[in-house]
C-alpha positions, 0 to 999 in steps of 0.5 A: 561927144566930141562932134558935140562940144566942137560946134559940128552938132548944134548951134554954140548957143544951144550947147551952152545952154545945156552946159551952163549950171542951172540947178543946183544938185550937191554941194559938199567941200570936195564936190560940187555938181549942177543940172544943166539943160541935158548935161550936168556940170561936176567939180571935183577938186577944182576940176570941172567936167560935162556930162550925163549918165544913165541906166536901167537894170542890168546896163548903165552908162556916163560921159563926160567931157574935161574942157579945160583939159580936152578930155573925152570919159566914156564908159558902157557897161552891162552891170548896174552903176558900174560905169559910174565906179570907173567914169570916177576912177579915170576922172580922179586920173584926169584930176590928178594929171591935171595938178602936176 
């Protein structure tokens, strides 16, 4: 993730096209999340991170990068969606170091 959105793996052009909001996918008060071309775009509480999450019986995955505060969330696990409940427990930690 990090050799990616430092420019070492693609063209600057090209990962904005991936990062940039394209579709929408829900928005609700608290939460707004976008598809972009391989990445999606998330705001929770005015927090903005990229990433992309994945799975199949038994595994899932997801990361995520916080441009703004230069923060890299990975997660692998061997039970399903459970990469997701902890990937949302630290982004909600980036969050709130953010506000103070």
């Amino acid at each position: 993730m990090k050799a990616l959105f430092s420019g070492e793996l693609i063209k600057d052009k090209t990962l904005q096209t991936f990062a940039t909001k394209h579709v929408e996918n829900l928005v609700i008060p608290i939460y707004q999340s976008w598809y972009g071309y391989g990445f999606y775009i998330s705001e929770r509480n005015g927090i903005v991170n990229i990433g992309h999450a994945g799975g199949a019986p038994g595994i899932s995955s997801r990361c995520e990068y916080y441009s703004e505060q230069d923060v890299y969330v990975i997660v692998t696990s061997n039970y399903n969606g459970s990469a997701n409940l902890v990937a949302n427990y630290l982004g909600s930690t980036v969050s709130a170091i953010a506000e103070k």
